[in-house]
PAZAPA-4460 file (N, C-alpha, C; in steps of 0.05 Angstrom, whole numbers, plus 32768, in hexadecimal, padded with zeros to 4 digits):
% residues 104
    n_x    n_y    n_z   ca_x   ca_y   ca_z    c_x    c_y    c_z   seq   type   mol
   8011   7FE9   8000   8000   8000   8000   8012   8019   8000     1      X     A
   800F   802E   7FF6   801B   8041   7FF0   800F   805C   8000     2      X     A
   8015   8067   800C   800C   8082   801F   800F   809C   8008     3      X     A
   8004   80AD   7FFC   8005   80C6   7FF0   8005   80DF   8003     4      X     A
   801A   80F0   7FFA   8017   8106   8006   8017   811F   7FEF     5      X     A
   8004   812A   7FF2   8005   813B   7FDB   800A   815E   7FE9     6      X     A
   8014   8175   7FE2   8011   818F   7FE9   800D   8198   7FD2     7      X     A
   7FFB   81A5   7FD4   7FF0   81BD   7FBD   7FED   81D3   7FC4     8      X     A
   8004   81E5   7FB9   8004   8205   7FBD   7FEE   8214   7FB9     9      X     A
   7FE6   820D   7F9E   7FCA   8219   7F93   7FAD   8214   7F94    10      X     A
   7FA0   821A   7FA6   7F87   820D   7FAF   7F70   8208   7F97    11      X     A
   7F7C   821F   7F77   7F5E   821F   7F64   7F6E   81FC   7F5D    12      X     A
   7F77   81EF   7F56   7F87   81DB   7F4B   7F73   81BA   7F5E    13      X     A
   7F65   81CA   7F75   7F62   81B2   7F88   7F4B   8193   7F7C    14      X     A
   7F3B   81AB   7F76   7F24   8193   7F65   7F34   817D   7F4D    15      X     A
   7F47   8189   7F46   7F56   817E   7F28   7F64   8171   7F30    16      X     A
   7F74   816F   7F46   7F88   815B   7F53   7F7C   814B   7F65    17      X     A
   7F59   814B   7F6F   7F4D   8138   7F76   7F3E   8126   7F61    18      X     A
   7F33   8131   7F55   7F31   8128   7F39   7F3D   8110   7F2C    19      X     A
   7F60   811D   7F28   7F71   8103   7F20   7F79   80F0   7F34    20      X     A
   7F74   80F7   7F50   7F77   80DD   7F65   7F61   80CA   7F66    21      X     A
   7F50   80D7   7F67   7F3E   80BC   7F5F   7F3B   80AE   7F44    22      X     A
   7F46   80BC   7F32   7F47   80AD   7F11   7F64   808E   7F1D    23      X     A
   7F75   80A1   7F24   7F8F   808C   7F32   7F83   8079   7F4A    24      X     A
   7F69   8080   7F50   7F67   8064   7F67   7F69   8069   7F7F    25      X     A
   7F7E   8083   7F84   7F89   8088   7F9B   7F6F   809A   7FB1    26      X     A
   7F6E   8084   7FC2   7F52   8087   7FD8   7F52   8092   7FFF    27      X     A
   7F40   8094   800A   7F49   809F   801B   7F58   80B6   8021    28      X     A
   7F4B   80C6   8010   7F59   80DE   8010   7F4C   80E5   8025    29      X     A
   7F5D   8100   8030   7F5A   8116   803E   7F69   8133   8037    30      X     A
   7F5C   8146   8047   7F64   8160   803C   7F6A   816E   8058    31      X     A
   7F81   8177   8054   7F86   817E   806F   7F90   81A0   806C    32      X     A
   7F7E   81BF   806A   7F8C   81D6   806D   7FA8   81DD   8079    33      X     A
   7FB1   81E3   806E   7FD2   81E6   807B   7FE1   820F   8075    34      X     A
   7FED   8216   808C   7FF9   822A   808A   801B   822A   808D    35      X     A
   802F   8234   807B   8046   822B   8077   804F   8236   808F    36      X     A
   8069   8232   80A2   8070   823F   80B9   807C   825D   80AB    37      X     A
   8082   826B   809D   8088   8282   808E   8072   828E   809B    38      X     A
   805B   828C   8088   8046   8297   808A   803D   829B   80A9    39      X     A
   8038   8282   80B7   803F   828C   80CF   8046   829F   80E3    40      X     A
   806B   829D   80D6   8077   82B1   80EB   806D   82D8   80DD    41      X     A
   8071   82CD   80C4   8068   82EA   80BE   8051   82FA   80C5    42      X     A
   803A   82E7   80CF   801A   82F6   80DC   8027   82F3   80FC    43      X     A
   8037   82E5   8109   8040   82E1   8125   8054   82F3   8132    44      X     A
   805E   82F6   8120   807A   8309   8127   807F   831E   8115    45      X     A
   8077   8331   8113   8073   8341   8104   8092   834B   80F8    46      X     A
   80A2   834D   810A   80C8   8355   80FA   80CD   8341   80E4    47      X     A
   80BB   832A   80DE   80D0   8315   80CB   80B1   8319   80AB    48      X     A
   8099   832B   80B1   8091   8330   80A0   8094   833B   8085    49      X     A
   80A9   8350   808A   80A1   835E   806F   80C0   834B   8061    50      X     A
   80D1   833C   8075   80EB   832D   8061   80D4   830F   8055    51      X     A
   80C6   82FE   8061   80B8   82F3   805F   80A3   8301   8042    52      X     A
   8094   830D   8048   8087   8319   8032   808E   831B   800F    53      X     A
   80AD   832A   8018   80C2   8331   8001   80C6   831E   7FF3    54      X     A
   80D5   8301   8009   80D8   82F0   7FF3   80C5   82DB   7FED    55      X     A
   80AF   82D0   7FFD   8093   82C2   7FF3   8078   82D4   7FEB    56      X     A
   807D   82EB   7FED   805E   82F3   7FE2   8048   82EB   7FFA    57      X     A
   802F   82E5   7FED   801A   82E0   8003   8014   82CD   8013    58      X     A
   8022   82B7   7FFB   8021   829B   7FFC   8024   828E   8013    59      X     A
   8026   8273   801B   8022   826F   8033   800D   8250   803D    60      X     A
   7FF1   825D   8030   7FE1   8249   8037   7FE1   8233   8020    61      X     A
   7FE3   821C   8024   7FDA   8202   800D   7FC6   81EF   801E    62      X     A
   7FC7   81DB   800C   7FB5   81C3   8014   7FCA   81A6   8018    63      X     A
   7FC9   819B   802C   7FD2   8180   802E   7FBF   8166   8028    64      X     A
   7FBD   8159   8015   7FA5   814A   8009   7FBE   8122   8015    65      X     A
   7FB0   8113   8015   7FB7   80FC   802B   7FA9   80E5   8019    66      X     A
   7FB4   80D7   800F   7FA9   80B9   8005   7FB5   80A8   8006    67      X     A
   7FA5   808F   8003   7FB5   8074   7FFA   7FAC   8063   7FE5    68      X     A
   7FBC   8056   7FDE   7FBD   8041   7FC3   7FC1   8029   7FC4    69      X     A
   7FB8   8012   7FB7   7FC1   7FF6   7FC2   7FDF   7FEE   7FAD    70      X     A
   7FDA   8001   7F9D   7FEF   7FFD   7F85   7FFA   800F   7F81    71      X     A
   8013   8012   7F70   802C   802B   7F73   8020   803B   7F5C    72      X     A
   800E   804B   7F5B   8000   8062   7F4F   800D   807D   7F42    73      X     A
   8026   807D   7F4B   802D   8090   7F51   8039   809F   7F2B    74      X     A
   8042   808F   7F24   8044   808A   7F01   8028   8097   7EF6    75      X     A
   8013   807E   7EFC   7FF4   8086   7EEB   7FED   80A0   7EF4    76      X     A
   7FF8   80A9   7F0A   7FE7   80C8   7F19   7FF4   80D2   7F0B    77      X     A
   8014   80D7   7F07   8021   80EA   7EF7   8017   80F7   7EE1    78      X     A
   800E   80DB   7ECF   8005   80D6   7EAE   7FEB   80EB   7EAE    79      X     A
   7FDF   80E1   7EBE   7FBD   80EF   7EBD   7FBF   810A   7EC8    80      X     A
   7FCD   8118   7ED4   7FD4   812F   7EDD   7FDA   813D   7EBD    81      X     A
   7FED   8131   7EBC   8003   8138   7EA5   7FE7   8145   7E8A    82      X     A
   7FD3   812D   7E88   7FBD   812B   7E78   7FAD   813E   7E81    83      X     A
   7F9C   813F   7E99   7F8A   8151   7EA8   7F92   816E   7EA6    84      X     A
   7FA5   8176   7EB7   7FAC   8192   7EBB   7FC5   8193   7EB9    85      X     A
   7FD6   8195   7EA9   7FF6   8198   7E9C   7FF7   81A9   7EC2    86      X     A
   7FEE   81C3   7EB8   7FFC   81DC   7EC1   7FFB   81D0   7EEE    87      X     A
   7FEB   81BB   7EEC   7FF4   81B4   7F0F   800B   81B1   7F1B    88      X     A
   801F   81A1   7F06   8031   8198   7F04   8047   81B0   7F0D    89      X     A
   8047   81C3   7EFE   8052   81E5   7F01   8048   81F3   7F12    90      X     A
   8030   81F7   7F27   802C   81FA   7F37   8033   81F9   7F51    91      X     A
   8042   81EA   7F59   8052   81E3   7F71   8047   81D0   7F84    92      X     A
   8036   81B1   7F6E   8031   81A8   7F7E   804B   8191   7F85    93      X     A
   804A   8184   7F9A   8061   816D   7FA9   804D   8153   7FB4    94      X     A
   805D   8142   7FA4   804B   812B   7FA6   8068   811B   7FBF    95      X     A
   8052   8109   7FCE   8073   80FA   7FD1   805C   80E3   7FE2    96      X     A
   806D   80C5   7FD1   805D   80AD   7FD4   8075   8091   7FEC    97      X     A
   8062   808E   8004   806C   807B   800F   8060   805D   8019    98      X     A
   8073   804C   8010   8063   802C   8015   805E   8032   802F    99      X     A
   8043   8021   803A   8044   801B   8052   8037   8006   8060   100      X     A
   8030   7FFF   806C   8023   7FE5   8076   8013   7FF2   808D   101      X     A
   7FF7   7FE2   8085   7FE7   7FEC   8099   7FE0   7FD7   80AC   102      X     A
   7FF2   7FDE   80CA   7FEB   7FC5   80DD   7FD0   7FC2   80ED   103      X     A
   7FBC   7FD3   80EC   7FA9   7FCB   8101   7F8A   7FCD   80E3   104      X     A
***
C-alpha cells in the first residue's frame, strides 16, 4: 500500500487534482488547510514581516490532500495530470509517495 502526500500551493487547481486522484484509484483522501511557518511568523512577529513579504509575496496558505493506493500509482497520476491540467504540474504542487503497511 502506498501512503500519498500531496501539497498544493494553489487552491483554484484543488478540484482538478482531486479529480485525477480518483481517476488514479488513489482513496481515502483527506484535505487538511495548512499555513507555511513564514507566513506565520510574519502575522506573529511583525519585524520578520516586511523581509518575509519581500521575498514570498502573500503566499503562505496551501492545501495538504492525504491518500492511499493499493498499487504504485504514482506513474498513472503523473500521466493523467500531465493529460488533465498540464499547468498543475508548474504550479508548485509536491507529490511525495510512501509504502506502508497497515497494522491494525
Amino acid at each position: 500500500m502506498l501512503l500519498h502526500i500531496f501539497i498544493l500551493e494553489k487552491e483554484e487547481y484543488l478540484d482538478e487534482l482531486l479529480e485525477a486522484m480518483i481517476e488514479a484509484e488513489i482513496e481515502g483522501v483527506s484535505i487538511i488547510d495548512a499555513t507555511g511557518a513564514k507566513k506565520v511568523l510574519a502575522e506573529d512577529i511583525p519585524i520578520f514581516a516586511g523581509i518575509i513579504h519581500a521575498v514570498q509575496g502573500e503566499r503562505g496558505k496551501h492545501k495538504i490532500i492525504i491518500g492511499i493506493s493499493q498499487n504504485d500509482t504514482r506513474k498513472e497520476f503523473e500521466k493523467i495530470i500531465k493529460d488533465l491540467v498540464p499547468k498543475l504540474l508548474e504550479s508548485g504542487l509536491r507529490l511525495f509517495s510512501f509504502r506502508v503497511e497497515q497494522s491494525i
